[in-house]
C-alpha positions as CSV (number, residue, x, y, z in Angstrom):
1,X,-17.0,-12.3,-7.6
2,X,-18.0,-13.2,-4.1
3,X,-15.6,-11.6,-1.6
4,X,-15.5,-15.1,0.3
5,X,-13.7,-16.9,-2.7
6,X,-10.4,-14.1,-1.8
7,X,-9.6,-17.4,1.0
8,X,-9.0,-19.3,-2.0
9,X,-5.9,-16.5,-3.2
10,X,-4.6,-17.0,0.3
11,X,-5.8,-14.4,2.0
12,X,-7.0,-15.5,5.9
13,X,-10.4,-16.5,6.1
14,X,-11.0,-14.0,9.2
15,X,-9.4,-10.7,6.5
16,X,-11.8,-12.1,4.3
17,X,-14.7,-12.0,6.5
18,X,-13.8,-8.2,8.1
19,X,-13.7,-7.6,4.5
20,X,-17.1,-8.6,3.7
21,X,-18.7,-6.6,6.9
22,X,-16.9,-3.7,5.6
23,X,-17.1,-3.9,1.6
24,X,-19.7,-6.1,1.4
25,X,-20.7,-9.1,-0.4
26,X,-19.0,-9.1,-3.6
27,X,-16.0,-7.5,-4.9
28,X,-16.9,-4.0,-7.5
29,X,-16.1,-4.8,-11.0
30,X,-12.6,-3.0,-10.7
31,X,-11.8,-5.2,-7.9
32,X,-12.8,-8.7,-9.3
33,X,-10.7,-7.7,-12.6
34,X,-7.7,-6.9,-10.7
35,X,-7.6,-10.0,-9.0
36,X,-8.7,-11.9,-11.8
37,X,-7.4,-11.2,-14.7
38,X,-4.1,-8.9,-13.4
39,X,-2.9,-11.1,-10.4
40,X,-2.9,-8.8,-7.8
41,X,-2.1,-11.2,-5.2
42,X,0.8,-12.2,-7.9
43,X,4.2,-10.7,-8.2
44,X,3.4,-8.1,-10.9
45,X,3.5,-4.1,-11.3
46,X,-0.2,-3.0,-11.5
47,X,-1.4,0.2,-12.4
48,X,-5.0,0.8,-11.8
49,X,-6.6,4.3,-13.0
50,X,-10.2,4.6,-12.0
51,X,-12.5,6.9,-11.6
52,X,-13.1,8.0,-8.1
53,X,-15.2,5.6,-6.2
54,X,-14.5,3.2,-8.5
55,X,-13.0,0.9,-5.6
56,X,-8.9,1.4,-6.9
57,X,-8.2,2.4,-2.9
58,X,-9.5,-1.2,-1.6
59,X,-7.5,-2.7,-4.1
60,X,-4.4,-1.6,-2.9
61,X,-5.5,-2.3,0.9
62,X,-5.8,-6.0,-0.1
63,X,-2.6,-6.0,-2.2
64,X,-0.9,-4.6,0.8
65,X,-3.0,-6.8,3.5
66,X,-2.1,-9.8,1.4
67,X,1.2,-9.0,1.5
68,X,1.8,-7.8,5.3
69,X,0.2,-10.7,6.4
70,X,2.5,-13.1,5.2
71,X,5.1,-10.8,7.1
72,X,6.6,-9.2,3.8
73,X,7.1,-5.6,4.2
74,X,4.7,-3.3,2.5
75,X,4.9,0.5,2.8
76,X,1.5,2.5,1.7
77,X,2.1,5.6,0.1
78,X,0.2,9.2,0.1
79,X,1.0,12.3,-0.8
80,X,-0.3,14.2,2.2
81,X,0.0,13.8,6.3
82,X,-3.6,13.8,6.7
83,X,-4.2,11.3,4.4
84,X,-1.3,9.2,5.8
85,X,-2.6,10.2,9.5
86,X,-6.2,8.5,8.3
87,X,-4.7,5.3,6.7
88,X,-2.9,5.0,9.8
89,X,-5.5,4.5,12.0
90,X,-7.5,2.6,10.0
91,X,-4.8,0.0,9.0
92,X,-4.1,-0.2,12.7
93,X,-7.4,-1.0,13.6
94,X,-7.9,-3.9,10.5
95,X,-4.4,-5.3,10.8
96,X,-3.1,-4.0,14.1
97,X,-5.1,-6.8,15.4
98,X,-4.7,-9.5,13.7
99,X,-0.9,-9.4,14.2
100,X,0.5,-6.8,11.6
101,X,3.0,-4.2,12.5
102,X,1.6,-0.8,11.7
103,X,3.8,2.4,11.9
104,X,3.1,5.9,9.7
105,X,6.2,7.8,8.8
106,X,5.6,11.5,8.7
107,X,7.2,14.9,10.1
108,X,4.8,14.3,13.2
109,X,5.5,11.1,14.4
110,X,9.6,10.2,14.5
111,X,9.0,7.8,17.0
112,X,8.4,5.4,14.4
113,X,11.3,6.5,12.4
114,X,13.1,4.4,14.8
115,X,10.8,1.3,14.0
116,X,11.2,1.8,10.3
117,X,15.0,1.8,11.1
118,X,14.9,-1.3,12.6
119,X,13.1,-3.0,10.3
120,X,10.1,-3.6,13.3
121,X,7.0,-3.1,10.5
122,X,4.8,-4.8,8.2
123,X,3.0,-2.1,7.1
124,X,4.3,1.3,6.4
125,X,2.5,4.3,6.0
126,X,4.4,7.1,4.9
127,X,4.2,10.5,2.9
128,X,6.5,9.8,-0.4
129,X,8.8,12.4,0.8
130,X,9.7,10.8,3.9
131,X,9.7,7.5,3.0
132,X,12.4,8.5,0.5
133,X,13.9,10.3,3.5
134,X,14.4,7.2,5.3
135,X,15.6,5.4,2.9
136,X,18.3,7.3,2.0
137,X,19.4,7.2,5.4
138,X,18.9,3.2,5.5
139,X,19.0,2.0,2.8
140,X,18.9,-1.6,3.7
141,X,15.3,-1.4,4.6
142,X,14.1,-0.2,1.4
143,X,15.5,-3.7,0.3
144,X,13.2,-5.5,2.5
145,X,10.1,-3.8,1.3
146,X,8.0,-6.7,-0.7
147,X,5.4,-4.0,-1.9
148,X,4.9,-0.6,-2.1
149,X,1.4,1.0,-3.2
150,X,1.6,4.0,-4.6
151,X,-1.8,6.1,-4.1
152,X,-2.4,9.3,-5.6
153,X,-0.3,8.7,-8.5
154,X,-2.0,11.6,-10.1
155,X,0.9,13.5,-7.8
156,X,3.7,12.8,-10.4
157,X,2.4,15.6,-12.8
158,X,3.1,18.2,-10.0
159,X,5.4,20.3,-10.7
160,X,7.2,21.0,-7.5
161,X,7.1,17.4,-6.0
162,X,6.7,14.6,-9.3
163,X,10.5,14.3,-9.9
164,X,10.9,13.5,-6.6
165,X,8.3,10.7,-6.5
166,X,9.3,9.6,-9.6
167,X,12.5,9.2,-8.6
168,X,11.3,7.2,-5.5
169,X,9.9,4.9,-7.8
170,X,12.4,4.4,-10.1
171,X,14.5,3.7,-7.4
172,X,11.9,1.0,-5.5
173,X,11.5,-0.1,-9.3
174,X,15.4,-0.9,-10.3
175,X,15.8,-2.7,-6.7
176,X,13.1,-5.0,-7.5
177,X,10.4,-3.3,-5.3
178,X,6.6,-4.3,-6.5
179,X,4.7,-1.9,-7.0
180,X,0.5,-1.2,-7.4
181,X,-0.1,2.4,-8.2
182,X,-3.4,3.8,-8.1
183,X,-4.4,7.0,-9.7
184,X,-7.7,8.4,-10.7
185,X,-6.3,10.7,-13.2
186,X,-2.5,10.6,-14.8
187,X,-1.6,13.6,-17.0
């Protein structure tokens, strides 16, 4: 599938064309499927387990991209600050400009604690354990969150912190939350 024909699932033509400098021509095999024949510019749960380098992590960009851009809040998940830290400045830098909200929510930056409080994001990046901080404190914005993806999945079999995120999910599940999840492994 040529990356170009993502204008025709509503995705701006100038995403689409930073999309192609950056991933190339045409979408990976893993890619075309999930937006294909799993909708993932629909309204569905998806669940993509890939090997890694199998292009899972660009799927849940455009998901989220898709999403943020038509100023429904999206929150991208990680299990780790340095991961979130990275994702951070590279969402910033893709979607920052084109009008999207960016903010990361981790121990480091509370500053945009405040902007998550207030609702003043598109696009959340957050460690699961904080976003599930913050949204026990405010509630209410959890209920504005269109779509969550959930990266590093493969986190739910550890055994000090995979209640917890399972937990989070049920939670963003039973409220209606979408959700894509991307894993390479799942035990």
């Amino acid at each position: 599938m040529e990356i170009m024909e993502l204008i025709g699932y509503g995705v701006p033509p100038a995403i689409v064309a930073m999309w192609r400098a950056q991933q190339g021509e045409r979408l990976l095999p893993l890619q075309e499927k999930a937006v294909r024949d799993f909708g993932l510019f629909g309204e569905g749960n998806l669940l993509v387990q890939a090997p890694t380098s199998s292009g899972k992590t660009f799927v849940g960009e455009m998901a989220m991209a898709h999403a943020a851009l038509q100023r429904r809040k999206t929150a991208y998940l990680l299990p780790l600050k340095a991961l979130a830290e990275e994702k951070y400045r590279d969402f910033e830098a893709k979607y920052g400009r084109n009008g999207a909200r960016v903010i990361v929510c981790t121990r480091d930056h509370r500053a945009f604690d405040r902007a998550f409080e207030r609702g003043d994001f598109d696009i959340a990046v957050a460690v699961y354990e904080k976003l599930e901080q913050l949204a026990v404190s405010h509630p209410e914005r959890l209920r504005e969150v269109a779509l969550v993806v959930a990266d590093e999945l493969e986190l739910l079999s550890d055994p000090e912190r995979g209640a917890d995120v399972e937990l989070l999910l049920t939670r963003l599940r039973l409220l209606g939350v979408r959700i894509v999840g991307l894993s390479a492994v799942l035990g």
